[in-house]
BAMAR-31584 format. One record per residue (C-alpha): residue in three letters; residue number from 1; x, y, z. Coordinates in Angstrom, 1 decimal. Layout:
residues N
[node 'ALA',NUM,[X,Y,Z]],
...
END
This chain:
residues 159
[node 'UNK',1,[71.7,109.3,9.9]],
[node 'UNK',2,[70.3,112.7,10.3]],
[node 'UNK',3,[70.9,114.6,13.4]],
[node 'UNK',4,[72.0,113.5,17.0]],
[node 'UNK',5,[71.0,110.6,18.9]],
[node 'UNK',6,[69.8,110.8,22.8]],
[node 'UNK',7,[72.8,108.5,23.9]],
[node 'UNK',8,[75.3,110.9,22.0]],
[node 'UNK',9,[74.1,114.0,23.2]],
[node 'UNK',10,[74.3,112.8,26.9]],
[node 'UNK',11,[77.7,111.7,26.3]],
[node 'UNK',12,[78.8,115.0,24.4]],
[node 'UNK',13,[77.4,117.2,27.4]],
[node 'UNK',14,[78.8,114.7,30.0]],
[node 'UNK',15,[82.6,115.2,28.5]],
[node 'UNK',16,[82.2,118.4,28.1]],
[node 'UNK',17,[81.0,119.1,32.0]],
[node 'UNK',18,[84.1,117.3,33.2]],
[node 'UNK',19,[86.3,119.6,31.0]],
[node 'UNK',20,[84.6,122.3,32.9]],
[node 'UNK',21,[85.0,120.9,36.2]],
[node 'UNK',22,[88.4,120.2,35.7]],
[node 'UNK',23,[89.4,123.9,34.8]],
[node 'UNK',24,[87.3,125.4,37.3]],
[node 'UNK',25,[89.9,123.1,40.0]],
[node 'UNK',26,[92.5,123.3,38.5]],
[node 'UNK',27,[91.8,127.4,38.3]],
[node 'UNK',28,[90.9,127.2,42.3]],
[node 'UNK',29,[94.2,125.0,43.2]],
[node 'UNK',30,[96.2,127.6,41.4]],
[node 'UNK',31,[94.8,130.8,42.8]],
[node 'UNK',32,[94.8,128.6,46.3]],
[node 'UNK',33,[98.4,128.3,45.6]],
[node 'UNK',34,[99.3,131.9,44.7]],
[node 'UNK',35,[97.8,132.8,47.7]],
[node 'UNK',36,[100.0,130.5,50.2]],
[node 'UNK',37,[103.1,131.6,48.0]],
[node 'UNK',38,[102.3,135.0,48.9]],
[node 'UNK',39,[102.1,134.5,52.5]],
[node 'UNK',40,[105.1,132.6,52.7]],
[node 'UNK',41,[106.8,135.4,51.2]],
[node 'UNK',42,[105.3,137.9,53.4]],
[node 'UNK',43,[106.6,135.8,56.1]],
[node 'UNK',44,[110.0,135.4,54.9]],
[node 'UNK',45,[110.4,139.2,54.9]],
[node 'UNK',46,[109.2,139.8,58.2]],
[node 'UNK',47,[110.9,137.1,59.5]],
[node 'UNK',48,[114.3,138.9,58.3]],
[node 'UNK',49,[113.2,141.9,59.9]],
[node 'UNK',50,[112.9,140.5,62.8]],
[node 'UNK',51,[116.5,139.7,62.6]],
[node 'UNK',52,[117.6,142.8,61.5]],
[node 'UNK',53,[115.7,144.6,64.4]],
[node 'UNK',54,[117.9,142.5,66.5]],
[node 'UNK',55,[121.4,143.4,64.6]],
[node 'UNK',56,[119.9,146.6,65.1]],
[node 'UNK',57,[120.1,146.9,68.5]],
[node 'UNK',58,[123.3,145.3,68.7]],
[node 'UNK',59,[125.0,147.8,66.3]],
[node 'UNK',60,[123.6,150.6,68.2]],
[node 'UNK',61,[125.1,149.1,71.6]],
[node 'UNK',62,[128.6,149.2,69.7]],
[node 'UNK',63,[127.6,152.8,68.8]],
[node 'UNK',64,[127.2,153.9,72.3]],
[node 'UNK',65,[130.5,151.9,73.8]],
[node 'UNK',66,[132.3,154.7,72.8]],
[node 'UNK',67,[130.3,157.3,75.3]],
[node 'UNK',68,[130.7,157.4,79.0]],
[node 'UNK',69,[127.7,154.8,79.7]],
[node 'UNK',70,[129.8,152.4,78.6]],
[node 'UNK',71,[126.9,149.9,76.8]],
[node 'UNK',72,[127.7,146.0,77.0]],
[node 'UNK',73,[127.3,145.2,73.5]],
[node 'UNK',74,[124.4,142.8,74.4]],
[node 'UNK',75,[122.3,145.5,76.3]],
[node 'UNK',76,[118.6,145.6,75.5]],
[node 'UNK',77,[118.8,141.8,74.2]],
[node 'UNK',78,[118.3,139.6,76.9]],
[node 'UNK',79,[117.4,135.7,77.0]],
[node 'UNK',80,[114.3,135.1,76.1]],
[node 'UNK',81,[111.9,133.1,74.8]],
[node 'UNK',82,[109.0,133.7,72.0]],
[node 'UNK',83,[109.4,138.0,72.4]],
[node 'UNK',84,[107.9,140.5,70.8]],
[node 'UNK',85,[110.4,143.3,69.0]],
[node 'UNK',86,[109.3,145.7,66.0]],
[node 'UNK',87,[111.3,148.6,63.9]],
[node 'UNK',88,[108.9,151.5,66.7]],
[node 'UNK',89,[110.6,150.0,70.3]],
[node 'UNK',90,[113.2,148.4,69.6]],
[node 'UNK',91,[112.6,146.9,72.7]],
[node 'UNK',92,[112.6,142.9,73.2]],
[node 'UNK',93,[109.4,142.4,75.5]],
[node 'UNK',94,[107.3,139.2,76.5]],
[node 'UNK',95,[104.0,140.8,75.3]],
[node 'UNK',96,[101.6,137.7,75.1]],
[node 'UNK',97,[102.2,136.7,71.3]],
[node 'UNK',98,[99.6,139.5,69.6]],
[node 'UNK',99,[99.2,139.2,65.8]],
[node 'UNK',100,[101.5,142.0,64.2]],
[node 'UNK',101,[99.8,144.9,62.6]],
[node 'UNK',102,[99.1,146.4,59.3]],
[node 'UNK',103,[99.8,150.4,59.9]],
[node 'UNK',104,[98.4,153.3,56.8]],
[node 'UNK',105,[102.3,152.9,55.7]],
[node 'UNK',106,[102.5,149.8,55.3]],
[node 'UNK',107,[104.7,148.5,58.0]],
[node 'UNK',108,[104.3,146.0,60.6]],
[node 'UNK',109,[104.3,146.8,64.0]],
[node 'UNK',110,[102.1,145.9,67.5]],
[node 'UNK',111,[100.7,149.3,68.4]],
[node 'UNK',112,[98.8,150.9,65.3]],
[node 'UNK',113,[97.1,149.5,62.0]],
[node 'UNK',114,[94.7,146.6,61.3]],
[node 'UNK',115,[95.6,143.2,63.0]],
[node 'UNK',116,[97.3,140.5,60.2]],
[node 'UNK',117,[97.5,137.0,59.9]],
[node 'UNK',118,[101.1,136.7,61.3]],
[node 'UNK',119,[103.1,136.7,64.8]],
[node 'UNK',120,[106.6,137.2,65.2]],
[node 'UNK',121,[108.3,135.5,67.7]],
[node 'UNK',122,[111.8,136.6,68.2]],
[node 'UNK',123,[114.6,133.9,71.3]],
[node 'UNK',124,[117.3,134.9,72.2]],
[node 'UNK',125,[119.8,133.0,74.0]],
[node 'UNK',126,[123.5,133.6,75.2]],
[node 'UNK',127,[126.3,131.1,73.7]],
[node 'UNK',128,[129.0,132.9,75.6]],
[node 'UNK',129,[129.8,136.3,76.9]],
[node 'UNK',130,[130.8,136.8,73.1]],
[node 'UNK',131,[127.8,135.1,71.3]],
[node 'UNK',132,[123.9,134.8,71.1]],
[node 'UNK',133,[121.7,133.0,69.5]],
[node 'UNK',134,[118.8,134.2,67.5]],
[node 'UNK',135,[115.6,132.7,66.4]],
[node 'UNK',136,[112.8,134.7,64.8]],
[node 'UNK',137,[109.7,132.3,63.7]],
[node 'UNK',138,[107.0,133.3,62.0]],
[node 'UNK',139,[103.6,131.8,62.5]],
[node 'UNK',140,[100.5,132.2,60.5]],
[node 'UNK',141,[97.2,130.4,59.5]],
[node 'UNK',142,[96.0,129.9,56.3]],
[node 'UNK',143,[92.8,128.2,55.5]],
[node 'UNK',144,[92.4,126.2,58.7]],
[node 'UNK',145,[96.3,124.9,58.4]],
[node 'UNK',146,[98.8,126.1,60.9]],
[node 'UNK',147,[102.2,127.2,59.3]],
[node 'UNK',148,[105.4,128.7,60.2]],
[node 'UNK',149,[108.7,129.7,59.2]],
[node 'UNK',150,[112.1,130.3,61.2]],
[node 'UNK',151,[115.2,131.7,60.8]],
[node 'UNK',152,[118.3,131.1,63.1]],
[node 'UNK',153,[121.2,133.3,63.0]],
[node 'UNK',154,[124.2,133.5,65.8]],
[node 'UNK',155,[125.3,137.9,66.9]],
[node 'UNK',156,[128.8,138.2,68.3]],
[node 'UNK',157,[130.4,140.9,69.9]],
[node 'UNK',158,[133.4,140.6,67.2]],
[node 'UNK',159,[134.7,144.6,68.6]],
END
């Protein structure tokens, strides 16, 4: 036999289209994939700020106890529910659940920078006169899904 027949060719360029299919998914899934793990990271981080922001305010309020105001150490953190707070205000604020932003240095805030994928929504809510609990959620959406992410943590006045 000299040479290919008709049937074997077809079969030879069917076989080898699948093998190219199959990369060229398995390449999308991946870079799909690297992509959520990113944003789930980026998420993660701010979603530690966010916690730290409070702690923040809370360790100033100790700070200040010791001047003639007198600071409760829960001052500036009252109850509530899905706020806004970033590292420029440090002020906890209802302020209609924007999208954080993006600023030239590369931190996240709501006043300056180009508008991200995320929104940070930091509750608070008193225990006792000695305890608060903290929830900061983090909600994004990637390619038509809804996700999110939360972190719960409890501040005490332990001073």
């Amino acid at each position: 036999m000299k040479g290919f027949t008709l049937l074997e060719t077809i079969i030879s360029v069917a076989i080898l289209a699948a093998m190219v299919v199959g990369s060229l998914t398995l390449i999308s899934k991946s870079m799909q994939s690297v992509s959520m793990s990113q944003n789930r990271l980026v998420a993660s981080y701010l979603a530690q700020e966010g916690m730290e922001i409070v702690r923040n305010v809370r360790d100033n309020n100790w700070k200040n106890v010791n001047y003639p105001s007198l600071t409760n150490w829960d001052e500036n953190l009252p109850d509530c529910e899905n706020c806004e707070m970033d590292y420029t205000t440090n002020v906890l604020a209802d302020g209609g659940d924007p999208f954080l932003r993006l600023d030239l240095s590369n931190f996240y805030n709501y006043s300056s920078g180009v508008d991200t994928i995320f929104k940070r929504r930091i509750s608070l809510e008193t225990i006792s006169d000695r305890q608060k609990q903290v929830i900061v959620e983090i909600i994004w959406q990637y390619k038509g899904s809804d996700h999110n992410l939360a972190v719960t943590a409890f501040l005490y006045n332990w001073q």
